[in-house]
C-alpha positions as CSV (number, residue, x, y, z in Angstrom):
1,X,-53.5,11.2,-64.8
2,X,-53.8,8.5,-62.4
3,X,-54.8,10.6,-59.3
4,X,-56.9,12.4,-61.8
5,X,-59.1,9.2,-62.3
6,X,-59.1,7.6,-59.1
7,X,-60.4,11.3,-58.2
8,X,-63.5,10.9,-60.7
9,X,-63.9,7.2,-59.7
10,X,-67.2,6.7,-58.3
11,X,-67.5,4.0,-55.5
12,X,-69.8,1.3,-56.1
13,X,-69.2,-0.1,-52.1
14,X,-68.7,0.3,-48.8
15,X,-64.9,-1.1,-49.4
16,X,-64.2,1.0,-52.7
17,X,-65.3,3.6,-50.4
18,X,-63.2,2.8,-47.9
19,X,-60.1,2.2,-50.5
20,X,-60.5,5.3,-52.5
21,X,-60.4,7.4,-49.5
22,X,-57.0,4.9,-48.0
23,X,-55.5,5.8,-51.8
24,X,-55.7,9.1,-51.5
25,X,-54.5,9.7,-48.3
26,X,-51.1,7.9,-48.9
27,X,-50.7,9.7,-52.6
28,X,-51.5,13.1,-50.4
29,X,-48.6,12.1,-47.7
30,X,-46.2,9.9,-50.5
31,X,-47.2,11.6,-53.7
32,X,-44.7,10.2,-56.6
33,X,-42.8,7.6,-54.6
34,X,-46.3,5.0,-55.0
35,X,-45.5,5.3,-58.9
36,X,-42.7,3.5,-58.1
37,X,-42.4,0.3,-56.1
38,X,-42.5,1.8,-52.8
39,X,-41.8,-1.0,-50.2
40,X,-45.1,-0.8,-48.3
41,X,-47.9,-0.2,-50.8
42,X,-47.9,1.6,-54.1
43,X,-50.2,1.2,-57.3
44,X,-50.6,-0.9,-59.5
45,X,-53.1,-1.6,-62.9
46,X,-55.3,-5.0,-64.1
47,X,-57.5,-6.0,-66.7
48,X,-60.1,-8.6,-66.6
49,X,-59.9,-9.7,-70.2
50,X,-63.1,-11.0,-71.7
51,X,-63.9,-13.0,-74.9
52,X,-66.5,-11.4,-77.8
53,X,-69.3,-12.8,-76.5
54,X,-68.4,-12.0,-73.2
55,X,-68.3,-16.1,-71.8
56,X,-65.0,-16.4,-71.3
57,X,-62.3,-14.4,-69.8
58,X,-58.8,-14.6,-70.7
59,X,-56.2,-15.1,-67.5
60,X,-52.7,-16.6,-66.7
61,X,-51.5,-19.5,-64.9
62,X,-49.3,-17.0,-62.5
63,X,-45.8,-18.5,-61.2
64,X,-45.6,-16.6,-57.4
65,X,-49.5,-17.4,-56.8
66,X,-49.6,-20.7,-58.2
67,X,-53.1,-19.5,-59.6
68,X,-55.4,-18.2,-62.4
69,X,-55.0,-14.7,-62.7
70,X,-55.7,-11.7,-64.5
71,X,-52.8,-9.5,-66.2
72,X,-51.3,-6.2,-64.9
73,X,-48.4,-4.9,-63.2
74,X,-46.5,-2.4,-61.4
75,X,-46.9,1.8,-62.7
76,X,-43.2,1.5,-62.6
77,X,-43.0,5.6,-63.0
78,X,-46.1,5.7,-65.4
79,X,-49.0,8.1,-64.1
80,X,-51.2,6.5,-67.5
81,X,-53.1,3.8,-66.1
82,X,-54.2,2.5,-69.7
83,X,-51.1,2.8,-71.2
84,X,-49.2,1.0,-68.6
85,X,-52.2,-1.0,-68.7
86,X,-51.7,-2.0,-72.4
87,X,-48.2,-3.1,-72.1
88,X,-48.5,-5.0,-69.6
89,X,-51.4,-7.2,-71.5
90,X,-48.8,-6.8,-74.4
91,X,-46.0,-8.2,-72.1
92,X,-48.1,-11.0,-70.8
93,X,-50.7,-12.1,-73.2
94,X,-48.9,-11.0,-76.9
95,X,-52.1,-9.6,-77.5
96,X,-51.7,-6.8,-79.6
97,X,-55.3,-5.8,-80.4
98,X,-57.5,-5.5,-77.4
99,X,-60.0,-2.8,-76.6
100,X,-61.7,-1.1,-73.1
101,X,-65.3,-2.2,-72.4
102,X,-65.6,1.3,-70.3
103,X,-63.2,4.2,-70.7
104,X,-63.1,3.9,-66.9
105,X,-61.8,1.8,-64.5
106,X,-64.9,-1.0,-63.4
107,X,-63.2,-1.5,-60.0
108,X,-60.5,-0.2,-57.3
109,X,-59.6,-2.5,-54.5
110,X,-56.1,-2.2,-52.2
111,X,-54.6,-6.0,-52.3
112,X,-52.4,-7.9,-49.9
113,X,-49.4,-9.1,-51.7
114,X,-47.5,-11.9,-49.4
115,X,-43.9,-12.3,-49.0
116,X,-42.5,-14.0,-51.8
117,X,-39.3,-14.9,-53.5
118,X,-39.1,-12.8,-57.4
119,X,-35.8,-13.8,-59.5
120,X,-34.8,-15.3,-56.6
121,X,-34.4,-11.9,-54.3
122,X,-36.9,-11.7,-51.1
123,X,-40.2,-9.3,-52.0
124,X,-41.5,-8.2,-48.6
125,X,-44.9,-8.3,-47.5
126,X,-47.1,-5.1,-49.1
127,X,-50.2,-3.7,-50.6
128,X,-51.4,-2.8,-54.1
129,X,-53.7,-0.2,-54.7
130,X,-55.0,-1.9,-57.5
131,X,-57.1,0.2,-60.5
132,X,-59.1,-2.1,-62.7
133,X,-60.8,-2.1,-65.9
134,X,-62.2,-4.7,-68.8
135,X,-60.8,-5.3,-71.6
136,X,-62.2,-7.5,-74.9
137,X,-60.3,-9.2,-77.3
138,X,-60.7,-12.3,-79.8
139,X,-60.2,-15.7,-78.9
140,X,-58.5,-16.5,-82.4
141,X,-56.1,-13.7,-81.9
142,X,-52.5,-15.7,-81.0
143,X,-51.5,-15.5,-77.4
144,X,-47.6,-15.1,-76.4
145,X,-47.0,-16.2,-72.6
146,X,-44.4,-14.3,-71.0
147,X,-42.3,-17.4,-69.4
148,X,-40.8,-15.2,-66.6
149,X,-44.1,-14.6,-64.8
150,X,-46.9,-17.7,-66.6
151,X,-46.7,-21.1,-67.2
152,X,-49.7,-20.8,-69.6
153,X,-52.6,-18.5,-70.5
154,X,-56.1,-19.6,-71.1
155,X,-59.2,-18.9,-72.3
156,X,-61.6,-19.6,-69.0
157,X,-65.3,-20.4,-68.9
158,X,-67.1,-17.9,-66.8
159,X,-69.2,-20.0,-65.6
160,X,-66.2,-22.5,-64.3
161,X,-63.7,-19.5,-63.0
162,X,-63.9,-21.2,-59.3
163,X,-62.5,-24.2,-60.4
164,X,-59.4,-22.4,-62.2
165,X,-58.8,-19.8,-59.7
166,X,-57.3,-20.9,-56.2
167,X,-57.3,-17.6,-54.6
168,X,-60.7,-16.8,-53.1
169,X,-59.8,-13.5,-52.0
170,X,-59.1,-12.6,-55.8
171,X,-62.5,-14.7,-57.0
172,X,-64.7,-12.5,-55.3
173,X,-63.0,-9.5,-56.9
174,X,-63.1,-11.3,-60.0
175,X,-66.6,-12.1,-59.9
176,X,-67.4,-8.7,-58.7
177,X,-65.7,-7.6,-62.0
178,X,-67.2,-10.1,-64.2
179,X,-70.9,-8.4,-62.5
180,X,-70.6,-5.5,-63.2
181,X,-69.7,-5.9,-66.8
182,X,-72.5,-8.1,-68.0
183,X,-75.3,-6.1,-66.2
């Protein structure tokens, strides 16, 4: 299923261009193995998770980045992006109702993921070739942070993301994201 939509994904730039075309070729010369986590890139799903009115987005306080983030995670064998998709929120967020503002992902991008230290073993430098989407859900709805990858999960005020997020290589694919939906 996951080839299947990044086969119908419809590039909206010169990079998802350049990314869908990257993605394909290593699933044609690595097929199942990037279902998995191969050590040098392999995929991965994420959800920018917006408020009703569509003025806040929902994003944790990630341990390894020391930064606001959005949810998502490793396929870890899955081939259903918005299945995995929807347990990871579940894992990360507790939320149990959420729903997809497209069907379709809103975004692909391949991400650098820096060496880093994950219970305490050695993660080498990789990529992820990242497939994202929007998601909705209500701000009274009770959050559950997931201890093992968050120290907290807020509520964010689009129009304050910047000072929240300290990763500027991910706040330009946020905002991107965050574009694209309220056009």
């Amino acid at each position: 299923m996951l080839i299947e939509v990044l086969n119908k994904y419809q590039p909206q730039d010169e990079f998802e261009e350049n990314d869908k075309k990257l993605m394909l070729k290593a699933y044609q010369l690595f097929k199942e193995e990037l279902f998995y986590r191969f050590p040098y890139f392999h995929f991965t799903v994420s959800a920018v998770i917006f408020n009703e009115d569509f003025t806040k987005v929902l994003f944790m306080y990630h341990k390894i980045y020391q930064s606001y983030a959005w949810v998502g995670g490793h396929m870890d064998g899955s081939k259903n992006l918005k299945e995995n998709l929807l347990k990871e929120v579940l894992e990360e967020t507790g939320l149990e109702k959420v729903s997809f503002v497209k069907d379709e992902p809103i975004s692909i991008e391949i991400l650098p993921v820096f060496l880093h230290k994950k219970d305490n073993k050695a993660v080498s430098s990789h990529e992820h070739y990242n497939i994202s989407y929007a998601l909705r859900a209500s701000e009274k709805d009770k959050l559950i942070n997931n201890d093992a990858e968050s120290e907290s999960l807020k509520w964010l005020p689009i129009s304050h993301l910047k000072t929240f997020v300290s990763e500027a290589n991910m706040l330009i694919i946020y905002d991107k994201i965050i574009r694209r939906v309220l056009k």
